[in-house]
RODOMI-946987 format. One record per atom (N, C-alpha, C): residue number from 1; atom name; x, y, z. Coordinates in Angstrom, 3 decimals. Layout:
N
r seq = NUM, atom = CA, xx = X, yy = Y, zz = Z
...
***
This chain:
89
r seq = 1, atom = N, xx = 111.283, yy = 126.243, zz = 131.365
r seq = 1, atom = CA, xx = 110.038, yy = 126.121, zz = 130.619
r seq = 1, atom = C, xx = 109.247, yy = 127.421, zz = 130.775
r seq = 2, atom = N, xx = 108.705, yy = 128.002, zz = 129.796
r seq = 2, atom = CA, xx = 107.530, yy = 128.730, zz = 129.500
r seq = 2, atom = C, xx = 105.846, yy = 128.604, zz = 130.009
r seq = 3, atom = N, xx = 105.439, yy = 129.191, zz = 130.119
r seq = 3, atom = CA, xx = 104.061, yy = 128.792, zz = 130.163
r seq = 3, atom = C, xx = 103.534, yy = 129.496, zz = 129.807
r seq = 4, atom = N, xx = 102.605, yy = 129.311, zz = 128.914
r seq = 4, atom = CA, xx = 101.412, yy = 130.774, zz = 128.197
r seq = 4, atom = C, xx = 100.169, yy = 130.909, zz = 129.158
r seq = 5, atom = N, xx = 99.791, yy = 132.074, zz = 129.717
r seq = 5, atom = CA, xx = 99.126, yy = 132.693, zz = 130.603
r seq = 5, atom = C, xx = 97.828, yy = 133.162, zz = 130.156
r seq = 6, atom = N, xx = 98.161, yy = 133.988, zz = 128.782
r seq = 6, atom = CA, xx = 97.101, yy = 134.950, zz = 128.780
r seq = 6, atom = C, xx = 97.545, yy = 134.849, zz = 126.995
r seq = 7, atom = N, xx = 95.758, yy = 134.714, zz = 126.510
r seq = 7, atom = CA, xx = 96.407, yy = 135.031, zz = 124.835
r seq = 7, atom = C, xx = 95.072, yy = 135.644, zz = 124.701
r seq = 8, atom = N, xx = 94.981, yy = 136.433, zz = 123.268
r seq = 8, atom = CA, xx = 93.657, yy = 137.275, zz = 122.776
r seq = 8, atom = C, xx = 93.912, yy = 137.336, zz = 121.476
r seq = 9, atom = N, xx = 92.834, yy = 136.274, zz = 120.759
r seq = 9, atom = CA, xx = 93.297, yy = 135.943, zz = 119.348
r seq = 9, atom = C, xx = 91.967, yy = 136.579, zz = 118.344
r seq = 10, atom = N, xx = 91.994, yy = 136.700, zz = 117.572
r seq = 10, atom = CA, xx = 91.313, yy = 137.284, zz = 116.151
r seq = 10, atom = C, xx = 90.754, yy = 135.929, zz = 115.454
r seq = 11, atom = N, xx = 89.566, yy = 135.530, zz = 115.510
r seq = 11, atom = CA, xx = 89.122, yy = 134.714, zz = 115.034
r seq = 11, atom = C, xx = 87.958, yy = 134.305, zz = 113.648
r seq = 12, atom = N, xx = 87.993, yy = 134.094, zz = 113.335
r seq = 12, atom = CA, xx = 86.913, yy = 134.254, zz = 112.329
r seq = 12, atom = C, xx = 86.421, yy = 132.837, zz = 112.350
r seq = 13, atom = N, xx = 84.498, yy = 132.426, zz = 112.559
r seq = 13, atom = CA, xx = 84.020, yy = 131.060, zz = 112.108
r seq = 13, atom = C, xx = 82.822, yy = 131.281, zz = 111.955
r seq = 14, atom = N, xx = 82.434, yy = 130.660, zz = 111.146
r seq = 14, atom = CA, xx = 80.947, yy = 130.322, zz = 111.248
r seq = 14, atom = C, xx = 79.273, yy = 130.771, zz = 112.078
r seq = 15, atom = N, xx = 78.460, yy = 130.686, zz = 111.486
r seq = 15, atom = CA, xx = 77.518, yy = 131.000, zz = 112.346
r seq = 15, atom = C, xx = 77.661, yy = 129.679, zz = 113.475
r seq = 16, atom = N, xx = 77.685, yy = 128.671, zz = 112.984
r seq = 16, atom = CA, xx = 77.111, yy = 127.407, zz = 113.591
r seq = 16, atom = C, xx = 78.550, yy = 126.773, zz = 114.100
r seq = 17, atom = N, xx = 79.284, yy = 126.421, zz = 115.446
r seq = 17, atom = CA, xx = 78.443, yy = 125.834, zz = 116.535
r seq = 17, atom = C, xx = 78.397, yy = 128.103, zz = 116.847
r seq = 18, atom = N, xx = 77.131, yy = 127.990, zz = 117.741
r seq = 18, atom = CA, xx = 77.412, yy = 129.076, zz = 118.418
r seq = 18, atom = C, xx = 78.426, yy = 129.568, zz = 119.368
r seq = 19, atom = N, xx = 78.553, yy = 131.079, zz = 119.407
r seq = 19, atom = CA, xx = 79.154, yy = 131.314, zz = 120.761
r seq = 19, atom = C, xx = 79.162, yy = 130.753, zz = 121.762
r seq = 20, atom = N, xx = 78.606, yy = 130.502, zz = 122.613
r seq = 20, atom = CA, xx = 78.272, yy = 129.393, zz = 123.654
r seq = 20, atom = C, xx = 79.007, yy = 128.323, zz = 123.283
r seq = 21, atom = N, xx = 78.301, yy = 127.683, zz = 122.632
r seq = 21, atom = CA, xx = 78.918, yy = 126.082, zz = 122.090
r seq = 21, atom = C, xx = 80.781, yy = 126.498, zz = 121.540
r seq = 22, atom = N, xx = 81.194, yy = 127.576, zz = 120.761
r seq = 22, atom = CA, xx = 82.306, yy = 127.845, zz = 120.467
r seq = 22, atom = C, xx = 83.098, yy = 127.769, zz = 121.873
r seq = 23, atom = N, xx = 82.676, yy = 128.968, zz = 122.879
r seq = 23, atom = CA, xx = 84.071, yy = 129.469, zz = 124.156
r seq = 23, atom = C, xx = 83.578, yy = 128.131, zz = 124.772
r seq = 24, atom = N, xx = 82.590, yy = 127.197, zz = 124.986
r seq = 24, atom = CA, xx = 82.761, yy = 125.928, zz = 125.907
r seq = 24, atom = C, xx = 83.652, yy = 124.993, zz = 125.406
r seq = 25, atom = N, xx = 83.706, yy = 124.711, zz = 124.028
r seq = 25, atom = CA, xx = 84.647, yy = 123.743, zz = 123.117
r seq = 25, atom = C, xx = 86.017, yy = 124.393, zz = 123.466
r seq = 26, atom = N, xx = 86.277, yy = 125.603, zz = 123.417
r seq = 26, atom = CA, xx = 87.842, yy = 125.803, zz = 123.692
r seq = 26, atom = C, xx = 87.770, yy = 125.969, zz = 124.948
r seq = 27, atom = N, xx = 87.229, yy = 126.229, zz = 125.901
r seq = 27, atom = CA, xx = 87.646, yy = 125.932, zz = 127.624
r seq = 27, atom = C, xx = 87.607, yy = 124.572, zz = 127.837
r seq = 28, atom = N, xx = 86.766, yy = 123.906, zz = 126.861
r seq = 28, atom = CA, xx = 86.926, yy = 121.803, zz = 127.378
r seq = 28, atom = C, xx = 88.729, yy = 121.459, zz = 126.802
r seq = 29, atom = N, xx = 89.216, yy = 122.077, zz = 126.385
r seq = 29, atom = CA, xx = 90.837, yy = 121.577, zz = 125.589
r seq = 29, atom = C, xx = 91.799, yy = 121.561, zz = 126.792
r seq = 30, atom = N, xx = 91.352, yy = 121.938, zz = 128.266
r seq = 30, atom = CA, xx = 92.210, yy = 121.470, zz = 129.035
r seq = 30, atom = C, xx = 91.075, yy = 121.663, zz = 130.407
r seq = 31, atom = N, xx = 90.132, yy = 122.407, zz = 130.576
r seq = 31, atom = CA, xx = 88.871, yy = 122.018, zz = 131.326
r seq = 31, atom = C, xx = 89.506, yy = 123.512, zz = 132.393
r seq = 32, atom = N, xx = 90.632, yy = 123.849, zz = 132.499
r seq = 32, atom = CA, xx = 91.139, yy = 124.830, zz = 133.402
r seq = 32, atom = C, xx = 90.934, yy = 126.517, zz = 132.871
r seq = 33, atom = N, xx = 90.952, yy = 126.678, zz = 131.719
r seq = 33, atom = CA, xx = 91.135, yy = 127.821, zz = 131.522
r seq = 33, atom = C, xx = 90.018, yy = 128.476, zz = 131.258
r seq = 34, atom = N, xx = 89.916, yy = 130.100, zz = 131.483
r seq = 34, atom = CA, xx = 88.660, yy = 130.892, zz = 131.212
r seq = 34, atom = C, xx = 89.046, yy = 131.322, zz = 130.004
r seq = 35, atom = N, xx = 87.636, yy = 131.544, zz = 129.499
r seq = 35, atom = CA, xx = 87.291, yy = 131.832, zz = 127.727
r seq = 35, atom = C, xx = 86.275, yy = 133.233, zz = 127.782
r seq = 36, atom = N, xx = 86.888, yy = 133.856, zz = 126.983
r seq = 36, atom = CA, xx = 85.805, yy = 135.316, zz = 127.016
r seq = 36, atom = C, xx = 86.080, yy = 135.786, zz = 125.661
r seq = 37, atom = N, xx = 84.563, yy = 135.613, zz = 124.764
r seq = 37, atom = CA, xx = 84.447, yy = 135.885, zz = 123.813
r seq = 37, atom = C, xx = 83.529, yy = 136.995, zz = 123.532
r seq = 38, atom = N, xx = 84.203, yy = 137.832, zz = 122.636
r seq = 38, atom = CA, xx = 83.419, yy = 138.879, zz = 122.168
r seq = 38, atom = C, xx = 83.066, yy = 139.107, zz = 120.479
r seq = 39, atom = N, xx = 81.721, yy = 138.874, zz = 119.843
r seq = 39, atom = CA, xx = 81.356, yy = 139.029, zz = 119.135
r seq = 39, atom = C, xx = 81.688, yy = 140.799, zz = 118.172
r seq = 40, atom = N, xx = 82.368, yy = 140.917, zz = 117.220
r seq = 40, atom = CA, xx = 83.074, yy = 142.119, zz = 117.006
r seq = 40, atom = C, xx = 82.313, yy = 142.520, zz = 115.587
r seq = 41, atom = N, xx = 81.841, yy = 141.109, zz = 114.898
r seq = 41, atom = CA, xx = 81.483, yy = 141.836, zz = 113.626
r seq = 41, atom = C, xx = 80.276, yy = 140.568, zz = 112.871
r seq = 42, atom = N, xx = 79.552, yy = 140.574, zz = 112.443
r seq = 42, atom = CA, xx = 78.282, yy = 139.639, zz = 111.987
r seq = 42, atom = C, xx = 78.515, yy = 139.880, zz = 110.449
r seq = 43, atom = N, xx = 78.370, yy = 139.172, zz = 109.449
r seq = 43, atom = CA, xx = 77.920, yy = 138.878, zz = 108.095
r seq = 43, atom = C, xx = 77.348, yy = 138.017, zz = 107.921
r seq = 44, atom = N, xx = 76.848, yy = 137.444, zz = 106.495
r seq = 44, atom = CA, xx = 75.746, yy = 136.649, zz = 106.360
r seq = 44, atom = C, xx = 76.320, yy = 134.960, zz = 106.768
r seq = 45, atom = N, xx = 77.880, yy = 135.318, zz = 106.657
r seq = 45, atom = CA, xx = 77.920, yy = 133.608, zz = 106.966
r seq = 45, atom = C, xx = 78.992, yy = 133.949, zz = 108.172
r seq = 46, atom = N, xx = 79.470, yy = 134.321, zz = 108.618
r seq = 46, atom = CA, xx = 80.443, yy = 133.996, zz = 109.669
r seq = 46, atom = C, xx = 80.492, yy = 135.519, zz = 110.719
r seq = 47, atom = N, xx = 81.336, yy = 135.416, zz = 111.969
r seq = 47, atom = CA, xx = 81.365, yy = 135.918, zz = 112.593
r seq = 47, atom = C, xx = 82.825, yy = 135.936, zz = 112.897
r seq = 48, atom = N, xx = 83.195, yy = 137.754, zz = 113.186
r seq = 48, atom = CA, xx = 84.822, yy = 137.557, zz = 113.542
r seq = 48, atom = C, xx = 84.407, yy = 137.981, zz = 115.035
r seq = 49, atom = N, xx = 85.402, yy = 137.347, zz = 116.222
r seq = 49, atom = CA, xx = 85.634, yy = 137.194, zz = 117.486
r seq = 49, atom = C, xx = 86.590, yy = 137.763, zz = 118.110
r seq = 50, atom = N, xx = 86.639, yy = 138.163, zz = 119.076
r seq = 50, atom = CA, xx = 87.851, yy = 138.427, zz = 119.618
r seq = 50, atom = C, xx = 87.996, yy = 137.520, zz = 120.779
r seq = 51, atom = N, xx = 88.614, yy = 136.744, zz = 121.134
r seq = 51, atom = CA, xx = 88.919, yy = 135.553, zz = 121.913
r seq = 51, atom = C, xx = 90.113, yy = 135.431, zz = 122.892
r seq = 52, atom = N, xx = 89.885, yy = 135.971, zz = 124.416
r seq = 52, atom = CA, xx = 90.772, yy = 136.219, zz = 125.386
r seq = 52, atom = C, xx = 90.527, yy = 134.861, zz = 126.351
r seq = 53, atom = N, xx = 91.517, yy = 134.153, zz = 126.509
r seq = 53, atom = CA, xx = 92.136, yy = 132.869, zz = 127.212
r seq = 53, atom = C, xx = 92.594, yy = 133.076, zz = 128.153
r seq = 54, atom = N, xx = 92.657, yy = 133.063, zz = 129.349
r seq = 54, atom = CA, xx = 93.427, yy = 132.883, zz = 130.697
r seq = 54, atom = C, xx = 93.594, yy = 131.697, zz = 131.001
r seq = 55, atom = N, xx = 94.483, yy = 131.397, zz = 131.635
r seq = 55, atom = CA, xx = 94.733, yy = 129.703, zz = 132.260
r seq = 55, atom = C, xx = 96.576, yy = 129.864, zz = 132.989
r seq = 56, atom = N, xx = 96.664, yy = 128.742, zz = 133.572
r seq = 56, atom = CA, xx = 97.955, yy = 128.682, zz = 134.225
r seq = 56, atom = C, xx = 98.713, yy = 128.203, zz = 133.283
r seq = 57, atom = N, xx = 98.485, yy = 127.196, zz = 132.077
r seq = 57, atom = CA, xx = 99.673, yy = 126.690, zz = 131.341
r seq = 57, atom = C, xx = 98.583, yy = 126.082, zz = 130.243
r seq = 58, atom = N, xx = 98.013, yy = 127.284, zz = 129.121
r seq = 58, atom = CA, xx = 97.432, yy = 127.048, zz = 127.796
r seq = 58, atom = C, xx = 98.675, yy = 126.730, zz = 127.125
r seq = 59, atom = N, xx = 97.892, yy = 125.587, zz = 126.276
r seq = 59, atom = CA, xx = 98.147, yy = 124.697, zz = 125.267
r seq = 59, atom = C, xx = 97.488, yy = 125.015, zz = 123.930
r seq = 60, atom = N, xx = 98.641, yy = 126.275, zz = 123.394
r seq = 60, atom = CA, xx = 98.358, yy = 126.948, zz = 122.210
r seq = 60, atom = C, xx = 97.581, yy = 125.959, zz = 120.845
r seq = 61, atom = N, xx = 98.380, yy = 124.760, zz = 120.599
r seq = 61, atom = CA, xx = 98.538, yy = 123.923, zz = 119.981
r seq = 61, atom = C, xx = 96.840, yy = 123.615, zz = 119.810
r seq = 62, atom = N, xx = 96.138, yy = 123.134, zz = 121.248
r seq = 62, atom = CA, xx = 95.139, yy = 122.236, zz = 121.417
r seq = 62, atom = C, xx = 94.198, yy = 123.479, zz = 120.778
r seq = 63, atom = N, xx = 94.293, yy = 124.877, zz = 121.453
r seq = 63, atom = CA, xx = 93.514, yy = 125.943, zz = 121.072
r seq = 63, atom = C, xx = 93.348, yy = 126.197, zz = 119.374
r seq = 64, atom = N, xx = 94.465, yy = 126.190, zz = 118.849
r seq = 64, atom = CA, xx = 94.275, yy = 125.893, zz = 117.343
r seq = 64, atom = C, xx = 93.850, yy = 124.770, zz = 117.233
r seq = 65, atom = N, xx = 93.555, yy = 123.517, zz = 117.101
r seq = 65, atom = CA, xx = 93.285, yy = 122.824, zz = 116.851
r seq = 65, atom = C, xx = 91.643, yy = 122.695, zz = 116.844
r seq = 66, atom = N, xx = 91.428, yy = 123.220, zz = 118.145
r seq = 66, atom = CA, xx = 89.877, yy = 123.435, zz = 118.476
r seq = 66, atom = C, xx = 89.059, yy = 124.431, zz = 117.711
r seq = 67, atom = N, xx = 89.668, yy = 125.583, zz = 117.244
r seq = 67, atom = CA, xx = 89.247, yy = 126.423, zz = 116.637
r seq = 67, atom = C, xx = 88.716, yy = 125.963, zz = 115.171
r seq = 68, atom = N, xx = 89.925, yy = 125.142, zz = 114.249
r seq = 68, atom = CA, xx = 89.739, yy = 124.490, zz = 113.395
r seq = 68, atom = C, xx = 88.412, yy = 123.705, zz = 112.904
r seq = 69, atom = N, xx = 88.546, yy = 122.683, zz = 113.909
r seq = 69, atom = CA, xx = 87.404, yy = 121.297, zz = 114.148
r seq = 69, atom = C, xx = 86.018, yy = 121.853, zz = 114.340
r seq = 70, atom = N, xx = 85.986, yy = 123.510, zz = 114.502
r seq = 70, atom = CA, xx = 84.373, yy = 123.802, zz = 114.361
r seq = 70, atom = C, xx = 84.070, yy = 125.221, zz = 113.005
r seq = 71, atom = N, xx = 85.287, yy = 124.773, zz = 112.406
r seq = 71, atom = CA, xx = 85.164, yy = 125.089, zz = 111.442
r seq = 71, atom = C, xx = 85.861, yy = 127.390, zz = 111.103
r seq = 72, atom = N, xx = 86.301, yy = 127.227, zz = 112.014
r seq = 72, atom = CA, xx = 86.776, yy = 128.638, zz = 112.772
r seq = 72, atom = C, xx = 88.393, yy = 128.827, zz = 111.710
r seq = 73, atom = N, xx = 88.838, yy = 129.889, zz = 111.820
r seq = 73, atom = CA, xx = 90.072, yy = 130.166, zz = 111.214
r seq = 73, atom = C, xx = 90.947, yy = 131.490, zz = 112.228
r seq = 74, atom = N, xx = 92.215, yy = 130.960, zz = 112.729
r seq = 74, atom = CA, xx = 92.831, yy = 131.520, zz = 113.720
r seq = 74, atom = C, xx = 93.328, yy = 133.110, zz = 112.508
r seq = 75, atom = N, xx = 92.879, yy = 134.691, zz = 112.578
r seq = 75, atom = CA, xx = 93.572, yy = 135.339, zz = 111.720
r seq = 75, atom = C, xx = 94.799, yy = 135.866, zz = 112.249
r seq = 76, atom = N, xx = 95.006, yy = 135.898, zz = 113.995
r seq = 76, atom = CA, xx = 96.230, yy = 136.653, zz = 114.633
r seq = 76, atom = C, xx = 95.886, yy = 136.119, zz = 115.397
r seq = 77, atom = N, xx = 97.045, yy = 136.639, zz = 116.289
r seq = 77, atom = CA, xx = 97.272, yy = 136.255, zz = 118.008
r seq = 77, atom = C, xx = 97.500, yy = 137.690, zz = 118.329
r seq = 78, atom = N, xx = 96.425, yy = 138.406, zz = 118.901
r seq = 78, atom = CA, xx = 97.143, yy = 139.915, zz = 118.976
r seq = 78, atom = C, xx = 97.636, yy = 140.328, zz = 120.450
r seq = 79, atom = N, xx = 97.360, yy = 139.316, zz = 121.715
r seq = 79, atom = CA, xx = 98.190, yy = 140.027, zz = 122.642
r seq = 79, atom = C, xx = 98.929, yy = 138.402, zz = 123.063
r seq = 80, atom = N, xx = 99.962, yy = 138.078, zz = 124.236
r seq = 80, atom = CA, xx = 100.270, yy = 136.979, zz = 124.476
r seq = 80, atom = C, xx = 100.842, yy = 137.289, zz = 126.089
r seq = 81, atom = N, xx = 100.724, yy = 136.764, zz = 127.188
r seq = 81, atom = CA, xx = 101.216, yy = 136.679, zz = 128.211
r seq = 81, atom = C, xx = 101.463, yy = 135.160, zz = 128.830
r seq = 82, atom = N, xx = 103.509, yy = 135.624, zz = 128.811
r seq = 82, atom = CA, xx = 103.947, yy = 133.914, zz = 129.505
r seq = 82, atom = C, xx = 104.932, yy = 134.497, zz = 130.472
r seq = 83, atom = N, xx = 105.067, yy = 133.121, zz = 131.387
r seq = 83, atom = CA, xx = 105.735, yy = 133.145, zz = 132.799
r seq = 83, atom = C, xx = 106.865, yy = 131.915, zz = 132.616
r seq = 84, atom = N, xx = 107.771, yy = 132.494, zz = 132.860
r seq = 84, atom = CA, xx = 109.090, yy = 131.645, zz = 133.387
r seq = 84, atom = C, xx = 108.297, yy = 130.302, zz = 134.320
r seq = 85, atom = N, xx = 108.194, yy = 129.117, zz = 134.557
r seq = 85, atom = CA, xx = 107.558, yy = 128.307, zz = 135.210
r seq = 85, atom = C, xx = 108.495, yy = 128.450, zz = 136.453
r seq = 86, atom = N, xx = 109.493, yy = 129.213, zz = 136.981
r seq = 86, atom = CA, xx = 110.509, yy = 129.047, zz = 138.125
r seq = 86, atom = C, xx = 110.326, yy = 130.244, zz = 138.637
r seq = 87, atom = N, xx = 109.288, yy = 131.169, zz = 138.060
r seq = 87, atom = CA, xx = 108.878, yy = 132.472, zz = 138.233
r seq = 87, atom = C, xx = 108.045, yy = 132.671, zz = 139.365
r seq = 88, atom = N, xx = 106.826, yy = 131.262, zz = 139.778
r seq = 88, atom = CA, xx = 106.300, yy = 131.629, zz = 140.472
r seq = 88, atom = C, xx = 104.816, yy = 131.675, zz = 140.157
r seq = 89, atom = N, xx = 104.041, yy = 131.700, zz = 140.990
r seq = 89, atom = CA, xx = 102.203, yy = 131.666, zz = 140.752
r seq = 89, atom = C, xx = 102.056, yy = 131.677, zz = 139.302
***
């Protein structure tokens, strides 16, 4: 088995929920992982993000999903770090 470690995705959503309210909604999708969002570009209706995930075993799936439900649109996945689960820490 795999485990995804580390991802940094390209996001684009909405003004509304905020930042805040956005990186807390995707760190609640498994309650373990850190969320660090950076605000990259403002227009009149949305905001693109750059969105770096750490965790021991993210759940890509739930992360799209979450992104979705606040109205957000995943545009890339631009970096990705996974571990062999027999690999170790």
């Amino acid at each position: 088995m795999v485990l995804v470690k580390r991802l940094v995705l390209d996001v684009l959503k909405p003004h509304q929920p905020n930042v805040l309210e956005f990186s807390q909604a995707i760190a609640s999708t498994d309650g373990k992982s850190r969320v660090h969002v950076t605000v990259l570009e403002v227009d009149e209706q949305t905001e693109t993000l750059k969105v770096v995930i750490e965790g021991e075993a993210i759940d890509f799936e739930a992360i799209q999903s979450s992104i979705s439900e606040m109205g957000g649109s995943l545009h890339s996945i631009d970096e990705v770090e996974v571990q062999g689960k027999d690999q170790g820490g």
